[in-house]
C-alpha positions in Angstrom: 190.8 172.7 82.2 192.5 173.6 79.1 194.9 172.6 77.2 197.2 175.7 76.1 200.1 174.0 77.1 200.3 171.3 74.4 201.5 173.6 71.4 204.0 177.0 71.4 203.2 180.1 70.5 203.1 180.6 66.5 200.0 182.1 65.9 199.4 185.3 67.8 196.3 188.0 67.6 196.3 191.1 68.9 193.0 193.2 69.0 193.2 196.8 69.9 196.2 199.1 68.2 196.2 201.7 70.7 199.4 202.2 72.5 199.9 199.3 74.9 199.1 197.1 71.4 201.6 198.6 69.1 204.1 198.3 71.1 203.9 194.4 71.7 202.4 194.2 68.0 206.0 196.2 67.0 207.9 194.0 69.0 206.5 190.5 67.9 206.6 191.8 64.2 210.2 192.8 64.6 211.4 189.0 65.9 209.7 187.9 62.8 209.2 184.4 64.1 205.3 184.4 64.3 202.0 184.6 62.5 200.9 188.1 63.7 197.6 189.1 62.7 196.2 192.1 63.9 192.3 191.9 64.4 190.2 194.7 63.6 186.4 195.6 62.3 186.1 195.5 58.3 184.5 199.5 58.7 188.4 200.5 59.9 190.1 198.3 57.3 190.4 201.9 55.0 191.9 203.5 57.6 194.0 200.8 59.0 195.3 200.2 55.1 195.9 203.8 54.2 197.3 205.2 57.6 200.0 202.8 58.9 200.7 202.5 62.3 203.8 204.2 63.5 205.5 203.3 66.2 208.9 205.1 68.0 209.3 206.6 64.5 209.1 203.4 62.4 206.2 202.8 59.9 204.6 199.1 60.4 202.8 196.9 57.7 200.7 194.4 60.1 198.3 192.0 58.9 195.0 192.3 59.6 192.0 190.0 59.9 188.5 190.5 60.4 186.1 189.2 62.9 183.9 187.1 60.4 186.8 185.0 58.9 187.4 181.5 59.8 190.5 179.1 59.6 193.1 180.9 61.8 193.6 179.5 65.3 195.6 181.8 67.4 197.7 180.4 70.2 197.9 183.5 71.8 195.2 186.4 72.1 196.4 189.9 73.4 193.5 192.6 74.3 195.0 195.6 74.2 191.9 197.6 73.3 190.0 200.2 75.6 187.6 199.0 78.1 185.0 200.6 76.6 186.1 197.9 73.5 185.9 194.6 75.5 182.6 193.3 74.7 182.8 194.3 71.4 186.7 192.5 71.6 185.3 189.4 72.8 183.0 189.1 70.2 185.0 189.4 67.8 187.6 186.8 69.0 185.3 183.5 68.7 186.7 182.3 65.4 190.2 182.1 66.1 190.1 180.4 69.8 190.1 176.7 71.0 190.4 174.8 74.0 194.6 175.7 73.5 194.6 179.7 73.4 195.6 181.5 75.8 194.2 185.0 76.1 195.4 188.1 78.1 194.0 191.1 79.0 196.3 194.5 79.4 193.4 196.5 79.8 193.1 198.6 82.5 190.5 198.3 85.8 190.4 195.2 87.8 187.9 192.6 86.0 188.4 192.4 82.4 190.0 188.9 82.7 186.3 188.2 84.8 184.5 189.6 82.0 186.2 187.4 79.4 186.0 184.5 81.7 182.0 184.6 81.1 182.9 183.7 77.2 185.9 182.0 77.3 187.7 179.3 79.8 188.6 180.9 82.3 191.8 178.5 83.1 193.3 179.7 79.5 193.1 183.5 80.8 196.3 184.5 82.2 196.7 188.2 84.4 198.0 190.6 83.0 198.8 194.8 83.0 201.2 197.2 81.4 203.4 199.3 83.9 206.2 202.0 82.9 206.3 205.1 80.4 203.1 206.6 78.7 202.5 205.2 75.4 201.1 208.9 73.6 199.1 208.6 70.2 198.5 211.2 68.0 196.4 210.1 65.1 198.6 206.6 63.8 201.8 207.6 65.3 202.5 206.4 69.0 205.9 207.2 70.7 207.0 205.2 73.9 210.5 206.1 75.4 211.4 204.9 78.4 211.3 201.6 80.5 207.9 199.2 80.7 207.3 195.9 81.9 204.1 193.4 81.0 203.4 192.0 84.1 202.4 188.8 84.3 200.1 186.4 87.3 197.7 183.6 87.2 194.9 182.3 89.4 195.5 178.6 89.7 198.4 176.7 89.7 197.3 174.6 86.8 198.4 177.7 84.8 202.2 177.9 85.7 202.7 175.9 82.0 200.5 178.5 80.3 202.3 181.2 81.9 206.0 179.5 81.4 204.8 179.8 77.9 204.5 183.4 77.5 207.3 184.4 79.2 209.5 182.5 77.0 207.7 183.7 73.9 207.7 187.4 75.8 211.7 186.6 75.5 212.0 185.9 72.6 210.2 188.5 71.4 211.9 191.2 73.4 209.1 192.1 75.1 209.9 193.3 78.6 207.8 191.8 81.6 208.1 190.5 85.2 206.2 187.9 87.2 206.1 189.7 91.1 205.7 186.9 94.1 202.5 188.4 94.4 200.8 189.5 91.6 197.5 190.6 93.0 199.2 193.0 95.7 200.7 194.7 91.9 197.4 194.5 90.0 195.3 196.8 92.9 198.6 198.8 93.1 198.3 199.9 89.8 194.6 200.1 90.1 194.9 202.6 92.7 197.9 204.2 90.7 195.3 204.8 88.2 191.9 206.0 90.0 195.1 208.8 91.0 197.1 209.9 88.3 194.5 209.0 85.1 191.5 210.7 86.9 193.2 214.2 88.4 195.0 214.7 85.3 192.2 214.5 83.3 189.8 217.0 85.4 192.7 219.2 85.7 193.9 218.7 82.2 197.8 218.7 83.3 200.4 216.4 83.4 201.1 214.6 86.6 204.5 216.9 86.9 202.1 219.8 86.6 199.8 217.9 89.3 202.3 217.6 91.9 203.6 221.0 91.7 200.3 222.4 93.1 200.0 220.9 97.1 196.3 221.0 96.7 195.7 219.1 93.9 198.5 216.7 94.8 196.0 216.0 98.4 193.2 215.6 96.0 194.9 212.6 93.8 195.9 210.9 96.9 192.1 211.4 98.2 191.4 209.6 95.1 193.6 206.9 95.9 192.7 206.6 99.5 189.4 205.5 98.7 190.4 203.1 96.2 192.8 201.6 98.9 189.4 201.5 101.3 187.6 199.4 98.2 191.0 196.9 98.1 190.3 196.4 101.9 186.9 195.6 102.0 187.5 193.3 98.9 190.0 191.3 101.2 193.4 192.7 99.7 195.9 192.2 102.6 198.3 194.2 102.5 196.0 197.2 101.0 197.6 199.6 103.1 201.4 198.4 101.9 199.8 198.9 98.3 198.5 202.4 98.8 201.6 203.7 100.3 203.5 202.2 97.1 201.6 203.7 95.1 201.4 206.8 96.6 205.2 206.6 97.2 205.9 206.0 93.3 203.7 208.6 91.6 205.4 210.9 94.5 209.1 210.1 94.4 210.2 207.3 91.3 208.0 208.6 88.1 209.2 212.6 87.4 206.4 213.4 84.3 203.2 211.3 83.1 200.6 212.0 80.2 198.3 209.4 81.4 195.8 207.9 78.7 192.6 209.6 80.3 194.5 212.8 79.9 194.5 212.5 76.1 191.5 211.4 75.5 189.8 214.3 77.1 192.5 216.3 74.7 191.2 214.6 72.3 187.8 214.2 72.7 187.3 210.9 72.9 184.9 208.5 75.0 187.6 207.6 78.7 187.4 205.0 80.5 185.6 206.7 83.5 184.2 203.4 84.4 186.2 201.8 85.4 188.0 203.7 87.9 185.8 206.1 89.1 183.1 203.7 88.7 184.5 200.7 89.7 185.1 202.4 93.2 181.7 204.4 93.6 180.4 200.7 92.6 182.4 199.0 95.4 181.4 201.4 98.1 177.5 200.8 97.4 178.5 196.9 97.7 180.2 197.4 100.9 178.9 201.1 102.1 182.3 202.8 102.5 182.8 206.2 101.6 183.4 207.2 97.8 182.7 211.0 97.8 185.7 212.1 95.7 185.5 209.9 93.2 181.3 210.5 92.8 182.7 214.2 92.2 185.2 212.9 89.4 182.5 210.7 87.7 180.0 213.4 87.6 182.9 215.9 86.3 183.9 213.5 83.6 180.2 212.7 82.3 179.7 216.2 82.0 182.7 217.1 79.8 181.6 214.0 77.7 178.3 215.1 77.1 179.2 218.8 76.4 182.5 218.8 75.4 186.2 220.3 76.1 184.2 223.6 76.6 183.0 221.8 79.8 186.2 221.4 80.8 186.9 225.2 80.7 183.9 226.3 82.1 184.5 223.7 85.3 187.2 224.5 86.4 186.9 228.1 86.6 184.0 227.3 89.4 185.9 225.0 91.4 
């Protein structure tokens, strides 16, 4: 097992400076107690340098450091990058971990931590996901208003110290986050939040306030989400029923507006992470031969518009 729990957290890394990263990059920078190094690829070190990032209105000189150098240990990893980063992400980590770091994952899906477990050891790999307001980039500047919460689990008990750990440096740092009584029960809740909101409002290229004004496409997102809730049952999720009829009931009734990240990259035309939502769920029905028809419709829609282009998008919908 490993050994995270014999130092504090000084030295801290975070890899990925999209949203969900600036904002705890922002908020360990501002306490001003840590070694913060933000890890990037020498090819983006021109635009990192000229183009600050800019976060709630507030410019940010982080330091960066590059995969190939040596002689930083970092007690604490953050991935914050896409999913469609991670291998790349855990590559790039190996000169700055021992048996002490401690790594977490706020990507989104359900098996990054199980992906970096193939690398790294797995009992340093705390749970992790971002809940609360959108985070929306354009270009360097990101703007987050509103309430958010890191939350935090862990797989074995032998990680309570590791976990004690980052929620007191999470204090310190002001970084908002919550450990539930059951994590897991959260982690497929926000799963299934996700295959919703992140997949209709991409395909339909509206906000979730716009979604829910229209009946019919409100039906489909909770289609969506009622086959993700049939994956979380036949993966032995409990209370998968409890979960889909939270998450139903909070995109529904306690969050009025989203601009969910799939949404903007489509705007934007950049590569989403179709994979793993959509994916993940037309790859968990072939493992236990349920049902996955809306989201096989979603992932076709999606890989279409990435191959061709916003046009796609236009030229779609008008046949649906």
């Amino acid at each position: 097992m490993g050994k995270g729990t014999e130092r504090g957290i000084k030295n801290v890394i975070i890899c990925g400076l999209g949203g969900i990263g600036c904002l705890c990059a922002s908020k360990i920078y501002d306490f001003g107690k840590t070694n913060l190094k933000i890890l990037i690829d020498r090819s983006r070190q021109k635009k990192y340098l000229n183009n600050p990032s800019i976060f709630n209105g507030k410019e940010y000189d982080f330091d960066y450091i590059f995969p190939d150098e040596k002689g930083f240990t970092a007690d604490l990893i953050i991935i914050a990058t896409k999913n469609t980063n991670l291998k790349e992400a855990i590559d790039n980590i190996k000169n700055f971990t021992d048996e002490n770091t401690i790594i977490l994952s706020l990507l989104n899906g359900i098996n990054s931590e199980e992906e970096i477990a193939k690398t790294y050891n797995r009992s340093n790999i705390l749970y992790s996901f971002y809940i609360g307001a959108s985070c929306i980039r354009e270009n360097r500047n990101i703007t987050q208003r509103g309430d958010y919460n890191i939350v935090l689990g862990y797989k074995y008990e032998s990680q309570k110290e590791l976990l004690n750990k980052v929620m007191k440096f999470f204090q310190e740092a002001g970084i908002s986050y919550k450990v539930p009584n059951n994590f897991f029960d959260e982690y497929w809740r926000k799963f299934i939040i996700n295959v919703g909101v992140n997949q209709i409002c991409a395909v339909e290229g509206k906000t979730l306030k716009e979604i829910k004004a229209d009946k019919d496409l409100t039906e489909r997102m909770l289609k969506l989400m009622k086959e993700a809730e049939y994956a979380a049952k036949s993966e032995g999720i409990e209370n998968h029923k409890k979960i889909y009829e939270e998450a139903v009931d909070f995109l529904l009734n306690k969050i009025e507006d989203a601009s969910p990240s799939m949404l903007q990259d489509i705007k934007a035309g950049r590569e989403t992470e179709l994979e793993i939502f959509a994916g993940e769920i037309i790859r968990l029905g072939e493992k236990h031969k349920i049902n996955t028809s809306e989201n096989k419709e979603v992932y076709s829609f999606i890989k279409e518009i990435e191959r061709n282009g916003k046009q796609t998008l236009v030229n779609i919908q008008k046949n649906l």
